[in-house]
C-alpha positions as a printed NumPy array, in Angstrom:
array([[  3.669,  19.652,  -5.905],
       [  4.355,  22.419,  -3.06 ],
       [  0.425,  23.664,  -3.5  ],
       [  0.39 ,  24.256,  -6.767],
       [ -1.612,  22.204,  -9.434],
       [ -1.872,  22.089, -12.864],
       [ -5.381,  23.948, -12.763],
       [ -3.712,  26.376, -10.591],
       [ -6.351,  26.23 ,  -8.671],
       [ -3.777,  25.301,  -5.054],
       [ -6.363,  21.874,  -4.767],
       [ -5.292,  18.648,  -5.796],
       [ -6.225,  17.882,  -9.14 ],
       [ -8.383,  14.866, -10.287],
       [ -8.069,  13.286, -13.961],
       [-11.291,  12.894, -15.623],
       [-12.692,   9.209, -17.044],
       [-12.453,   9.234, -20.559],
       [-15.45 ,   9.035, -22.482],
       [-17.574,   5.584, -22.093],
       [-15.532,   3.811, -19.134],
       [-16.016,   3.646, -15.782],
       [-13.777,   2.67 , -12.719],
       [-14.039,  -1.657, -12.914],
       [-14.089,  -1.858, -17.348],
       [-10.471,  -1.712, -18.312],
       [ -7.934,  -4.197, -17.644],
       [ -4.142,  -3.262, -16.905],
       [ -1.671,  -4.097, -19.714],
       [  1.616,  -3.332, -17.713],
       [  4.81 ,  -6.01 , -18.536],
       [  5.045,  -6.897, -14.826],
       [  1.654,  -7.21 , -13.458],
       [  3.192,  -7.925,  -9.954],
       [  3.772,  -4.142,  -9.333],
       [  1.61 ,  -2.821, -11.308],
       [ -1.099,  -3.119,  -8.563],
       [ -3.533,   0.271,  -9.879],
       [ -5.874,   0.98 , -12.794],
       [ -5.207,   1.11 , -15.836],
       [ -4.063,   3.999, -17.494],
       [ -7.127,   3.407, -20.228],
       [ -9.266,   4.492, -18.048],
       [ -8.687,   8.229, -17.795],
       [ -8.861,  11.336, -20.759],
       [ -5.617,  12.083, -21.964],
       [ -5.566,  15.443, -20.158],
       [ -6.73 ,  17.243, -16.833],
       [ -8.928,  20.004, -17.763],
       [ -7.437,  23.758, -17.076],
       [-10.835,  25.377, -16.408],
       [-10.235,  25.129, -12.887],
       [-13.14 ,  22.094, -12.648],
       [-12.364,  18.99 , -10.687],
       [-12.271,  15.71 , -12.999],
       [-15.151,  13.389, -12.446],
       [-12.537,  10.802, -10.629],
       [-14.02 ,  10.813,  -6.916],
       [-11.623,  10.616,  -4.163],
       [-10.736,   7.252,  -2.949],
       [-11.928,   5.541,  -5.475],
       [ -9.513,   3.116,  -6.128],
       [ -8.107,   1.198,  -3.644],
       [ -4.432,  -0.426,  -3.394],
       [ -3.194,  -3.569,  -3.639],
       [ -4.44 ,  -6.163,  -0.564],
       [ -2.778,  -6.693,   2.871],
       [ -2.277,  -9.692,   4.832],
       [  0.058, -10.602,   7.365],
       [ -0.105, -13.166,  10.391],
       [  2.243, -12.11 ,  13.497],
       [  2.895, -14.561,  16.415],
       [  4.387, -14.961,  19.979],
       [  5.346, -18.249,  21.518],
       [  6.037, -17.694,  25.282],
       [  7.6  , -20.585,  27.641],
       [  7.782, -19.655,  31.582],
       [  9.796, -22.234,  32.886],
       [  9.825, -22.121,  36.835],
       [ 13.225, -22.541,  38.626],
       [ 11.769, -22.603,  42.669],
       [  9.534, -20.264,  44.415],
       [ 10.705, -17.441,  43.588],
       [ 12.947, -17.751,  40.523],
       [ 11.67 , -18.319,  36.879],
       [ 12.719, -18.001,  33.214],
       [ 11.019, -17.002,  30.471],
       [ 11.392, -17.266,  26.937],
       [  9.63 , -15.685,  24.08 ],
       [  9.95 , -15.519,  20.477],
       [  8.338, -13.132,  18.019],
       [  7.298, -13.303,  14.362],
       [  6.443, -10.463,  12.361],
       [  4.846, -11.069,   8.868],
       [  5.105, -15.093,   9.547],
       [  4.756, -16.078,   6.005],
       [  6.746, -13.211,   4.54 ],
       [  4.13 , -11.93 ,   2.548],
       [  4.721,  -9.037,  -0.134],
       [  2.568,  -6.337,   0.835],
       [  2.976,  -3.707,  -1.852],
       [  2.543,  -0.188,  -0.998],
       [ -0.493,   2.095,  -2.789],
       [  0.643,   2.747,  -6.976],
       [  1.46 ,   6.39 ,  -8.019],
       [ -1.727,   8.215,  -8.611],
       [ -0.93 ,  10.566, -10.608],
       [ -1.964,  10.027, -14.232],
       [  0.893,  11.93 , -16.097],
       [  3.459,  10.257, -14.246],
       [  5.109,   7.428, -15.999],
       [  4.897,   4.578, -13.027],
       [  1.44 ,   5.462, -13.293],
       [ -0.408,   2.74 , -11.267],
       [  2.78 ,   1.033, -10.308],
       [  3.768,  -0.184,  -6.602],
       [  7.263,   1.644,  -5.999],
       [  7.627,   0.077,  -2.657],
       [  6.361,  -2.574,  -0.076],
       [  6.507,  -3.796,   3.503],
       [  9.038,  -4.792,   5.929],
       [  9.778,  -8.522,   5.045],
       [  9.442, -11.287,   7.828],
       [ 11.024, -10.411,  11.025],
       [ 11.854, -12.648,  14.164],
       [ 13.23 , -11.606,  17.116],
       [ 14.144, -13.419,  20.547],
       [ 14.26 , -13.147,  24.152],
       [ 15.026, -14.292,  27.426],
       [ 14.031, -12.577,  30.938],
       [ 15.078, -14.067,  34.121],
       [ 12.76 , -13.   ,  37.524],
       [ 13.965, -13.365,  41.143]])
């Protein structure tokens, strides 16, 4: 928001939780509950005050969607005599190609409220060879 807020106050604002929930009662109602990976939009007063008072959302609060991916290496050194050998590797980055959405949009007013935009790199391999003498 280039430092300004809509309090004006140059902090970042915090929505407040609307009367009689808390952070774990609401379930999301999004179409695609694949992205939609935050809280739901329930949760939270329809407006941010304009006294210049914080909301009572605490920072960090929420946390985003879960991570998990498995990388591996397979190495083979394969001798050639004394002094020569070969070695071949391969790398796998995110092995199982798991989907590892990014943290939602946070801000309340926007309309992908609570919605993953983007996610991880997808499963990489790579491969080499190095030859020693």
């Amino acid at each position: 928001m280039g430092g300004v807020d809509r309090q004006g106050t140059s902090l970042s604002s915090r929505a407040s939780f609307a009367s009689g929930s808390d952070a774990f009662s609401a379930t999301d109602t999004a179409d695609n509950r694949r992205i939609y990976t935050g809280p739901s939009r329930t949760l939270f007063a329809e407006s941010v005050p304009l006294d210049g008072n914080q909301g009572t959302v605490g920072r960090g609060v929420f946390r985003g969607p879960k991570f998990s991916k498995v990388d591996l290496s397979l190495i083979k050194r394969i001798p050639l005599n004394e002094r020569m050998k070969f070695t071949v590797r391969a790398d796998f980055f995110n092995l199982f190609n798991t989907v590892n959405l990014n943290t939602p949009v946070s801000d309340v007013f926007d309309p992908r409220f609570g919605i993953s935009t983007a996610a991880g790199s997808a499963r990489i391999i790579q491969f080499a060879g190095r030859f020693d003498f």
